[in-house]
C-alpha positions in Angstrom: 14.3 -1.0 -20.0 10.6 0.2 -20.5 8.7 -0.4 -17.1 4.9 -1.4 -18.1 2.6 1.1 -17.0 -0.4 0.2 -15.1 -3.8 0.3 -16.5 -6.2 2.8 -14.7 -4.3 1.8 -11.6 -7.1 -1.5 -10.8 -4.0 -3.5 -10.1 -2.9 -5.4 -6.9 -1.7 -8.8 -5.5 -3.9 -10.9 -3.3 -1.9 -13.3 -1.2 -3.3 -16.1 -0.5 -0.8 -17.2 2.7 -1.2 -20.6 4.5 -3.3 -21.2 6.9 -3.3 -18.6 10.1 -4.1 -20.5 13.4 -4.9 -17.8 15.1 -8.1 -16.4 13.1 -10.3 -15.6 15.8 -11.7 -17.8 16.7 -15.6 -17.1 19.5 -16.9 -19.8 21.6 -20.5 -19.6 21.9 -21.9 -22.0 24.7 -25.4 -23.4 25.1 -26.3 -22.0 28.7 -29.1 -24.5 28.9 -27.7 -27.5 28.4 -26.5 -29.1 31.3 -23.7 -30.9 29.8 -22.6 -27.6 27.3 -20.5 -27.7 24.4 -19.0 -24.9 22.0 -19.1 -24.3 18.7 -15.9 -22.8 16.6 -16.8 -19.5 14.5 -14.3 -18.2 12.2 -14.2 -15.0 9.9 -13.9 -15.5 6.3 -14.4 -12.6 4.5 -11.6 -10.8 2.6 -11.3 -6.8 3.0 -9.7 -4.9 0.3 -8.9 -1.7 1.2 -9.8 0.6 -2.0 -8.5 3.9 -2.8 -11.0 5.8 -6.0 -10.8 9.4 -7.3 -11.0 11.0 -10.2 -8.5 10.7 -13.3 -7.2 13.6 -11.8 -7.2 12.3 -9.0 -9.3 14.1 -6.7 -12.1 12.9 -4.6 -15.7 11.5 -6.0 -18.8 11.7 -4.9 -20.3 8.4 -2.8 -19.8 5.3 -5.3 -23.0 2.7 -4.1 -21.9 -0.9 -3.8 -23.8 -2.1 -6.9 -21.0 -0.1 -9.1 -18.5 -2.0 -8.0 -16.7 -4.9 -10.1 -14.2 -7.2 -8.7 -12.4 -9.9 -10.6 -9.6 -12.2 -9.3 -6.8 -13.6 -11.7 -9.3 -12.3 -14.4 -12.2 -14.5 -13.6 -15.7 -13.7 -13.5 -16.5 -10.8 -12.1 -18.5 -9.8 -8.5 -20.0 -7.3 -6.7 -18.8 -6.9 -3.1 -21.0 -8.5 -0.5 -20.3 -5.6 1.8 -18.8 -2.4 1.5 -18.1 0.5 3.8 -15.5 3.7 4.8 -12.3 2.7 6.8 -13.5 5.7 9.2 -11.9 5.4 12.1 -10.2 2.1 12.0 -6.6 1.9 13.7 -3.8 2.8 11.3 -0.4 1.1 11.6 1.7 4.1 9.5 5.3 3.6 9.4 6.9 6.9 7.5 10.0 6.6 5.7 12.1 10.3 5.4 14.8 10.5 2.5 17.2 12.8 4.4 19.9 12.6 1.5 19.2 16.3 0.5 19.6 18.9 2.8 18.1 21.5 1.4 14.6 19.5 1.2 12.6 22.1 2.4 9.5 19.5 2.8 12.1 17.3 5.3 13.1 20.4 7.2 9.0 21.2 8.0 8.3 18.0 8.2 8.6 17.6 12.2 6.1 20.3 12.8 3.9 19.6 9.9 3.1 15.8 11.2 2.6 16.4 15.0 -0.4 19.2 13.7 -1.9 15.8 12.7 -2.6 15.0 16.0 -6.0 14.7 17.3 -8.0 15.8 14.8 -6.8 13.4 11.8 -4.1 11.0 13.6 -5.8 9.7 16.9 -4.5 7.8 20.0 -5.4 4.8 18.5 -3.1 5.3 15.3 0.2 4.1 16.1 3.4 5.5 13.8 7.0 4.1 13.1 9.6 6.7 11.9 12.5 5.9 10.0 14.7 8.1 8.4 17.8 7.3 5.5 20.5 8.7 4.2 23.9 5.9 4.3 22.0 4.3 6.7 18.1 3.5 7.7 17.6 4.4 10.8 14.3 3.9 13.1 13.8 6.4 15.9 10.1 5.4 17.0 8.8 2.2 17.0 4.7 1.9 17.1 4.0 5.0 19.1 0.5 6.0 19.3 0.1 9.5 17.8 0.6 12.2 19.9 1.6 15.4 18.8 4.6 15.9 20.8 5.8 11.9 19.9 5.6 13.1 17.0 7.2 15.6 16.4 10.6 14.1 18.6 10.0 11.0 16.5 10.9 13.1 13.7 13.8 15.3 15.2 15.4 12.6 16.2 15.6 10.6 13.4 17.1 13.3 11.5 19.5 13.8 13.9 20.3 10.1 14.4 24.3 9.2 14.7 25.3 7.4 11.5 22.2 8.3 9.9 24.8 10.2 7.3 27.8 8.5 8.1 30.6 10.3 9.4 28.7 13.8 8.4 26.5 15.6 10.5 24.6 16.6 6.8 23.4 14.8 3.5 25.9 13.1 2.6 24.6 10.1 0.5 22.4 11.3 -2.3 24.5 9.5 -4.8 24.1 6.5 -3.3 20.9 6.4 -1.7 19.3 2.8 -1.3 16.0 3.5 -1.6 14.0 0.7 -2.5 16.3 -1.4 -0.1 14.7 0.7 2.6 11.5 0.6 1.4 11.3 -3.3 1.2 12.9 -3.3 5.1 10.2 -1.1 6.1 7.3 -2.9 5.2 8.9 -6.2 6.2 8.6 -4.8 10.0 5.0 -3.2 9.0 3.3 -6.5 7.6 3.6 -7.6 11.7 1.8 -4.7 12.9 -1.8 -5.1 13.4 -4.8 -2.4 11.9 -4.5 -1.0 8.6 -0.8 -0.8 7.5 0.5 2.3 5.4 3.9 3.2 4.5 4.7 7.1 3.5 7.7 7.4 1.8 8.8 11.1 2.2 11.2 11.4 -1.2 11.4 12.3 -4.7 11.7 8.9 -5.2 15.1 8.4 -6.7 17.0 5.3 -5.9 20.3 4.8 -6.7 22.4 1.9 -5.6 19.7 -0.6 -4.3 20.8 -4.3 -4.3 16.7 -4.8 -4.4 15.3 -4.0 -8.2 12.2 -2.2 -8.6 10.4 -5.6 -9.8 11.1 -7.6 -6.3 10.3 -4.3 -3.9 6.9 -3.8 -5.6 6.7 -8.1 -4.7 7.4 -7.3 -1.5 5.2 -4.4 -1.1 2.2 -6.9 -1.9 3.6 -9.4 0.1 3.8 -7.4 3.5 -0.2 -6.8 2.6 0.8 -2.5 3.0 -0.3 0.2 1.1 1.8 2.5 0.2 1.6 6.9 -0.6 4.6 9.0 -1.6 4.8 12.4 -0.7 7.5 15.2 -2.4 7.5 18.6 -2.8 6.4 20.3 -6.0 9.5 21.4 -7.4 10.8 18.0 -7.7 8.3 16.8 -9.3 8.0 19.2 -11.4 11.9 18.4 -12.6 10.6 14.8 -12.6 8.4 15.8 -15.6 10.9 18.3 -17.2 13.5 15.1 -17.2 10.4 13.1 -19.4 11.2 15.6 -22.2 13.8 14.8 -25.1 14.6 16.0 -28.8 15.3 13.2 -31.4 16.2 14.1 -34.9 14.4 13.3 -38.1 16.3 10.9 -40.7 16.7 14.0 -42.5 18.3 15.8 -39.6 15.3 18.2 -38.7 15.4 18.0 -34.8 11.8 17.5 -33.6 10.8 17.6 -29.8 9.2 14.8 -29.0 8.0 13.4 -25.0 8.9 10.1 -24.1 6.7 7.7 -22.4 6.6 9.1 -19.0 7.9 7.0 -16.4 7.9 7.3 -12.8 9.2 4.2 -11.1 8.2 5.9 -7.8 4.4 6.8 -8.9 4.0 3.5 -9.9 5.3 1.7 -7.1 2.7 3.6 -5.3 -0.1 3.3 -7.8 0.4 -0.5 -7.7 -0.2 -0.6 -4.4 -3.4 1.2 -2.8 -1.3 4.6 -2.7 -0.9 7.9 -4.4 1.9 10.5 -5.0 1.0 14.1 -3.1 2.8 17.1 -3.9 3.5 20.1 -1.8 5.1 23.0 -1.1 7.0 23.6 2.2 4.5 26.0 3.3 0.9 23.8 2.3 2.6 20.8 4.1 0.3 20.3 7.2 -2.9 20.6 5.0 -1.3 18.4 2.5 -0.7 15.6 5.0 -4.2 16.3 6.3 -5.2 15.2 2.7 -3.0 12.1 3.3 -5.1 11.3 6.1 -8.6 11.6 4.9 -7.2 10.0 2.3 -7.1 7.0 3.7 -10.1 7.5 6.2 -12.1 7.7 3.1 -10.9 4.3 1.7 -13.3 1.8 0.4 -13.4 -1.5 2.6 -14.8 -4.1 -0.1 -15.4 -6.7 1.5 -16.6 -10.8 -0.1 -16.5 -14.0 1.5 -13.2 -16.7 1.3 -13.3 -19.4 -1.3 -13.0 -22.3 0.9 -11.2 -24.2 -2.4 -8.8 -21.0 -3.1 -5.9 -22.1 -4.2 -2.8 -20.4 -2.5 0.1 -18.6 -3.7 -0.2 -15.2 -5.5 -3.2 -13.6 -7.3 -4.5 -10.8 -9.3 -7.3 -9.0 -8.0 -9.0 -5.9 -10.4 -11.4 -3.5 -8.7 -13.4 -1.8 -12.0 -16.3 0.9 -11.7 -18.1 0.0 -15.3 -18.3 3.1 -18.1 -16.1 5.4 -15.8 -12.9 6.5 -15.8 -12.0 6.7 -12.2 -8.6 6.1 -11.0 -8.8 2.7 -8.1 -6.3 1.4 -6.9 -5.7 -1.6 -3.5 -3.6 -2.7 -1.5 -2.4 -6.3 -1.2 -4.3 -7.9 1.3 -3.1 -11.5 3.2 -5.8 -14.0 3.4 -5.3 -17.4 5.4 -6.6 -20.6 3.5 -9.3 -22.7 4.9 -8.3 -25.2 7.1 -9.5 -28.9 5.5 -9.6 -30.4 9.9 -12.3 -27.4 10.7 -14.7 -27.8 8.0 -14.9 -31.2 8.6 -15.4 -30.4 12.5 -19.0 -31.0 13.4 -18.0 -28.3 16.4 -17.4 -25.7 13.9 -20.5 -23.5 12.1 -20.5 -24.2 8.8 -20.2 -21.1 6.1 -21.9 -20.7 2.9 -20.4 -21.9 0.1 -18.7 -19.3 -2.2 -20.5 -18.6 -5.5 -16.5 -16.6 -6.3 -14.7 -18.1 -9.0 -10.8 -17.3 -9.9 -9.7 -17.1 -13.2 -6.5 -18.7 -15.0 -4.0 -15.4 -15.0 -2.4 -15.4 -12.3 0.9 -13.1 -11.3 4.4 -14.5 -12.6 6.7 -15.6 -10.2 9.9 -14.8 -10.6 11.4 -17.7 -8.8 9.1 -20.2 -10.9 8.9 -18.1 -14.4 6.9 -21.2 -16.3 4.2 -18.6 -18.1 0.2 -19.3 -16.1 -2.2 -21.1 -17.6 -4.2 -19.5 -20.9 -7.5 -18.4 -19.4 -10.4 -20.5 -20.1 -11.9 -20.2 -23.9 
């Protein structure tokens, strides 16, 4: 089966979830009055958190607000109202370790690599989840804030967990391996943590006996609102490529080398979903997950106000930088509904009516495959 690349990686899912009650709502009380009353102010903008680089994918220079084009379910396009680095903003990172090879020379340094994070690009405020698989997903730390030395046991002791290769004390289930079973358990627990939410997947990104196909766990991905970034170490990738290449023989039986379409389920599950694959070598591994960091530090937060009249379910949204080609990606984002009872309260401030329009194509369902509507003519 051919997997359908994504274009120029400007593709995500926008959830549009039913209404959240609890949305934040500020009282803000007349002082002079002497019988007071409160008014009801509720956010409504939408934040997309945006990664660009460079079709090689390497950092840019400072893209100005202006350049930006967003379009939802391929409707008209927008600038963002407001736009700005994610900084320092809490991170909710839940990392995922394949354990299944043993001689994973990235998963062996890995322990002492993450904890050099901490405090210069993983602060107190950051909190991590560590899992680890092999047969079995196991979790050994469970929204810690990031100190080094958590760190660092978070890992060790997920590697070390009982039953974390069944009755082995080494890799045992490589053959096997439920990746993307994992994966979709993972950022099921993450899409309840609060800040931004980021899964790491520490692989080479080979799944073998998932009862979750690749389709449903990049669903699910979108769904849990997380962004997602691989790492694996240069060698595997590097085989990753070599396996791309294939001979096929002319009609007249002159062999000719040819390179087949080059698919990586695991880049694009990342791609599709705010992230990147990084490469390393055991010994670049702590400034490689430094890169992670800033990585995501240096995220675009786009920011544009809530249809009140958005329709919920699923939805494209395409982030475009016009006459460039820079590599954008985001992360699906969850976004409650307007509540009909509230913007009929004469208690609660009235917004400004959206000038954003959505468009006709909309994502398939798999549980309701009737094809979208044709886009407007």
């Amino acid at each position: 089966m051919t997997r359908r690349r994504f274009p120029a990686s400007t593709f995500a899912l926008l959830l549009l979830a039913a209404l959240l009650s609890a949305l934040g709502a500020t009282a803000v009380s007349a002082q002079d009055d002497p019988a007071p009353y409160v008014l009801h102010v509720y956010a409504n903008l939408i934040q997309v958190p945006t990664l660009v680089l460079s079709k090689a994918r390497k950092p840019l220079p400072p893209v100005p607000l202006t350049k930006f084009d967003i379009s939802l379910d391929s409707g008209p396009t927008f600038h963002p109202t407001q736009m700005r680095l994610e900084g320092d903003d809490p991170v909710s990172l839940a990392i995922l370790i394949d354990a299944s090879d043993s001689h994973d020379s990235i998963v062996q340094n890995f322990s002492l690599a993450l904890s050099s994070l901490s405090p210069d690009f993983l602060h107190p405020q950051d909190h991590i989840t560590i899992y680890a698989v092999d047969c079995a997903l196991i979790r050994s730390s469970n929204d810690l804030p990031a100190g080094a030395s958590l760190l660092r046991a978070g890992v060790d002791h997920a590697l070390v967990a009982p039953n974390l290769h069944g009755p082995k004390r080494h890799s045992n289930c490589a053959d096997t391996l439920r990746l993307w079973d994992s994966v979709v358990t993972v950022a099921r627990v993450l899409a309840d943590m609060p800040g931004r939410r980021v899964l790491l997947i520490v692989s080479n990104g080979t799944d073998k006996s998932s009862q979750t196909k690749w389709a449903d766990t990049l669903r699910n991905i979108n769904l849990a609102g997380v962004g997602v970034f691989g790492l694996r170490s240069s060698y595997a990738a590097a085989a990753t490529q070599d396996a791309s290449q294939f001979y096929s023989r002319h009609s007249f039986g002159v062999p000719v080398s040819m390179q087949s379409p080059y698919e990586d389920p695991f880049q694009e599950l990342c791609e599709a979903n705010g992230g990147i694959i990084l490469k390393s070598r055991s010994k670049d591994l702590s400034r490689t997950l430094a890169t992670f960091v800033n990585l995501l530090r240096n995220r675009y937060i786009l920011e544009f106000p809530r249809s009140n009249d958005a329709p919920s379910g699923q939805h494209n949204i395409t982030v475009t930088i016009p006459r460039t080609d820079a590599f954008i990606t985001t992360a699906g984002v969850l976004v409650p509904l307007a509540d009909p009872k509230l913007l009929a309260d004469p208690n609660t401030v009235p917004t400004t009516p959206s000038q954003i329009k959505f468009g006709n194509r909309r994502p398939l369902d798999p549980n309701n495959p009737s094809p979208p509507a044709s886009p407007p003519r």
